[in-house]
Structures are given as structure tokens and as C-alpha cells.
C-alpha positions, 0 to 999 in steps of 0.5 A: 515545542519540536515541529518545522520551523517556517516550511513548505507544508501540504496541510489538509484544506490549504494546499501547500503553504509556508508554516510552522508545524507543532508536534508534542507527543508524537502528534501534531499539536500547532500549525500556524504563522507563529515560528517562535513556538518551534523551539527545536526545529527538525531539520529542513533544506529551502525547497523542500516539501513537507508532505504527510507519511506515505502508507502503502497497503501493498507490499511484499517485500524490500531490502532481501526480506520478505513478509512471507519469510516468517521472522520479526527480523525481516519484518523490521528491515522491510520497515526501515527499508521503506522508511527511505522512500517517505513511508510511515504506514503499511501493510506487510502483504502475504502470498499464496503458499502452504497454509503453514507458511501463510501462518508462520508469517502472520505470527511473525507479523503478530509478534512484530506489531505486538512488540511496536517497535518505534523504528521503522514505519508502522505495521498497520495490519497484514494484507492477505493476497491469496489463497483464495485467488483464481487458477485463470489469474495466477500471476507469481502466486505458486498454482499448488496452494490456490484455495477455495474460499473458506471461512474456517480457512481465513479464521484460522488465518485471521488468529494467527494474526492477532486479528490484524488482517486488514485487506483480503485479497480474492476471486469474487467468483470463487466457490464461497467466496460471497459468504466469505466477502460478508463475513470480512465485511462483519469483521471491518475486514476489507474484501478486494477483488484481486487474481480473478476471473470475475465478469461485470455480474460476478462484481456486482454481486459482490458488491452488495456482499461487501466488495470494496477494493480492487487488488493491482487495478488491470494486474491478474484480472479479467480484462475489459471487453466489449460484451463483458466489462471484467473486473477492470471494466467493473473497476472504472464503472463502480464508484464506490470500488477503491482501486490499487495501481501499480505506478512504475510505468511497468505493470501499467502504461501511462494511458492505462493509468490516466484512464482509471484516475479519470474515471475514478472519484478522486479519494477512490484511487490508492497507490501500492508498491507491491514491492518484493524483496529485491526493492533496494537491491542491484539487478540480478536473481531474486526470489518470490514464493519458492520461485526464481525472479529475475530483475533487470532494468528494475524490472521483475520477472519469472523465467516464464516472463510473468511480472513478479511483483515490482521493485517501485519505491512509493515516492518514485510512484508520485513522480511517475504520476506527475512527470508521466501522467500530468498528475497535479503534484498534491494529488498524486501526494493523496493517492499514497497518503490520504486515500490509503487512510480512508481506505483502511479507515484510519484517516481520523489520525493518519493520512494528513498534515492536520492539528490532532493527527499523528506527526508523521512527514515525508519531507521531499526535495525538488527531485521527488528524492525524501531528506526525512522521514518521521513517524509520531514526531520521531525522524525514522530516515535522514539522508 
């Protein structure tokens, strides 16, 4: 049997210990004290953690790709590329743009998980960020395509997908936006509040149509005031709200992110990279939607000064939790594995390190740097 012979492992209900871990068949069939099952050992340096696959259900681009580029080809580099930071799972992410290139990309998506490549990590579903956003939180989303909120609209989308949307992102005070929130939530499509103007009421309301998440938590949104909580008030208010941040000390301050984890159930706060093309990249010009981005210090920036998404790496992100925001180490490890999972209602076979679940590892060293990654019992990244 192939699997890890005698390492530290974080596995589901014991916290890290020393183990063995089994895989046949790309799934984890053994965890236990007995290292003579382990036939052929992946490989694994004293030291090191074995952490479940990291699934990152925001993310836009990496490497130069970018998923609004339209071609299986770039899907696949920004697959590979964030294989290197410990992710075996994510969800390519649109933008708002021209429903021909919304489409272009959702096909090109489509056409990728349909052909299932085994390098690189898994394309779990296509997160749709935009149209259907607010013209008050616009962001580095191009102000021409913004779109009302539709329902004949997103199932065109929804087609051209293969019916592989998994998140939508939208303005929950949007003209139609309540007809479209229950119509993703019949569909098991998860509706989140992202680039909104929405206040408290707004939040509520869609709540109880099928609002479930929160797009960047803080990021493009109506902020928290005294007389009218906004979408971050609502996003610290409602339990059952799960909420995206943006960890690269960047988009958010260390306070600002202690804050929400504080006033968060633990299982209701994910990490995202929102990552663009230039992740994986030197300095310099990028791009983002037809529009200039400028990235220096890793930072990314439109000519006007607005954060253009970010060039986070996800294991970078759990340092930052732990190093910045005294975040224990296996929680921060939850908040891009497990909570992810039961986000986008796959925790019964990814997420954790538990016998039947798929095999798939980050393996980390001292300095939060990943030696291996491996998808379904195969190693997608050695360094």
C-alpha cells in the first residue's frame, strides 16, 4: 500500500499526531500505528506536517492565466501553478465582462473539467463574480458590463457551464436579485453577497431567500456603520453567513481579520486568494479584465489605486493567520481545508485527513513553505 510512513499528520478528530497514512485508489484507506502496511512511502522530510489539500473557492488567476482567458490551456497553468502552494481543489472564478467573454470562459472551463485532467489541482465548479454586482462597489470589475440580476441571464451562464457554477457572487439589493438568490438556492447554487451596497435589512431579507456567503468579507461592500450594520455589520451578526477573507495583511489589517474570526462560528470563516494573474509572477504591469494592474511589493493596484485582486498564495495565508493574528496553526489549516468543503458541500469526501476521504495532502515544512502536494494519491508538486 502506498501512503506516509510514520509522520506528522493533522487527521479529522486527533488533531496532529505521529501516523501512517494508506491510499489505494486515490482514496485514504488506513490511518493507524502500523507502518508495515506502508509498502511504498511518499516522500517526506522530519519535520513536516501532513495537512489535508488546501481548496480555494476564490481565485482568479496565476502564473499569467487567468480564467476569464477563455482556453483549457490557461485553466490548466493556473491548476499547476496552485498546486505549489499546498491546493488540490478550487474554483476557477469569473469577472464582469461582456457576456461573450463571461461564456467564452465558462465553456472553456466546462471543457476542462470534462476532459479531468489529473495534473494539477481539481476544478470543483466556476465561481461567478459578476454581473450582477453594484455600480457603488465596483472594485476592478469593468463599470460597462455591470448587470441586473436575471434569472434568464445566469441560466444561460449556468449551460455554458456544464451546470458547474458552484458560488454566484452578487448585490443582494439589486433589482431581482431576491428571485434570482432562490432560484440558485433550488439549483444547490450557493448565492453571496459580494460588490454590494446591500444595508442590514437588504441582508436579511436575503437570507431567508437563500443567502449563504459573503464575497472578500470587508472588500467592495457597504461597510459597518452605527445607524446601519452594512454587509460587514450583517457579515459578523449572522451565524449562519459563511464569510471569504482575503488574508495578505493587504485587503485586510490583522485587527480586521481578528475581529471577524472572533465573532465567527469557527466552521463559517473560509480563506480565499482572489488571486490574479500576476501570482507567481515578478513585479511589474499585469492585467485584470482589459484593465492595467500594477504590482509592486505584491501588491495589485489599478492606475487609480483600487486593489485589483491579490497575488496571495494560500499557504502563505495560514502563516499570515498564525504569525500575525495568533491564529492556532490547525485552524488556520480549517479555514482553507474543511471549511471550504462544507461550504461548497463536498466535506463527505474532501476537506480532511479521515479514512474514505480522497487522499489528497499539502505537506508543509517548519516555515509554512509546501514540499508536496498530492491529488487522489498522486503527487501534483514536489519541490
Amino acid at each position: 500500500m502506498r501512503g506516509f510512513k510514520n509522520v506528522n499528520a493533522y487527521v479529522e478528530g486527533k488533531g496532529i499526531i505521529k501516523t501512517n497514512i494508506g491510499v489505494e485508489n486515490g482514496v485514504i484507506t488506513y490511518i493507524g500505528n502500523d507502518d508495515s502496511k506502508i509498502t511504498e512511502a511518499y516522500a517526506y522530510n522530519e519535520g513536516a506536517v501532513v495537512l489535508p489539500g488546501f481548496i480555494d473557492e476564490h481565485i482568479h488567476g496565476a502564473m499569467g492565466s487567468d480564467a476569464m482567458d477563455g482556453t483549457t490551456r490557461d485553466i490548466s497553468i493556473i491548476a499547476n501553478a496552485v498546486a505549489s502552494e499546498g491546493t488540490t481543489a478550487f474554483c476557477p472564478t469569473t469577472m464582469t465582462q461582456s457576456p461573450k467573454n463571461i461564456s467564452t470562459a465558462l465553456s472553456a472551463i466546462k471543457e476542462y473539467r470534462d476532459a479531468n485532467p489529473e495534473d494539477g489541482a481539481e476544478v470543483l465548479g466556476v465561481h461567478l463574480e459578476g454581473p450582477f454586482i453594484s455600480v457603488k462597489h465596483i472594485g476592478a470589475q469593468p463599470l460597462e458590463y455591470v448587470a441586473k440580476s436575471e434569472k434568464e441571464v445566469f441560466d444561460k451562464y449556468y449551460e455554458a457551464s456544464g451546470n458547474s457554477i458552484r458560488i454566484v457572487s452578487l448585490s443582494p439589493e439589486s433589482e431581482g436579485a431576491t428571485e434570482l438568490i432562490s432560484h440558485l438556492k433550488d439549483l444547490g447554487v450557493i448565492a453571496s453577497a459580494g460588490h454590494t451596497d446591500a444595508g442590514y435589512a437588504d441582508i436579511e431579507r436575503a437570507i431567508s431567500y437563500g443567502l449563504s456567503n459573503v464575497t472578500h468579507t470587508y472588500n467592495a461592500q457597504k461597510a459597518l456603520h452605527h445607524r446601519d450594520v452594512g454587509v460587514v455589520g450583517s457579515a459578523l451578526l449572522f451565524d449562519q453567513l459563511n464569510c471569504e477573507a482575503i488574508c495578505d495583511l493587504i485587503h485586510l489589517s490583522a485587527p480586521a481579520i481578528k475581529l471577524l474570526i472572533k465573532n465567527k462560528p469557527h466552521d463559517k470563516f473560509t480563506l480565499v486568494t482572489d488571486s490574479m494573474r500576476a501570482k507567481h509572477l515578478p513585479d511589474g504591469l499585469s492585467e485584470l479584465g482589459g484593465q492595467e494592474v500594477i504590482v509592486k511589493n505584491g501588491e495589485a493596484r489599478l492606475a487609480n489605486g483600487a486593489l485589483a485582486g491579490s497575488t496571495l498564495k494560500m499557504n502563505v495565508a495560514i502563516k499570515n493567520l498564525v504569525l500575525s493574528c495568533d491564529v492556532p496553526f490547525t485552524d488556520a489549516v480549517d479555514f482553507a481545508t474543511i471549511n471550504p468543503a462544507k461550504n461548497l458541500k463536498i466535506d463527505d469526501k474532501q476537506g480532511s485527513i479521515k479514512v474514505g476521504k480522497r487522499a489528497d495532502f499539502a505537506v508543509l515544512d517548519g516555515e509554512f513553505n509546501v514540499l508536496t502536494t498530492i491529488r487522489n494519491g498522486k503527487v501534483i508538486y514536489s519541490k
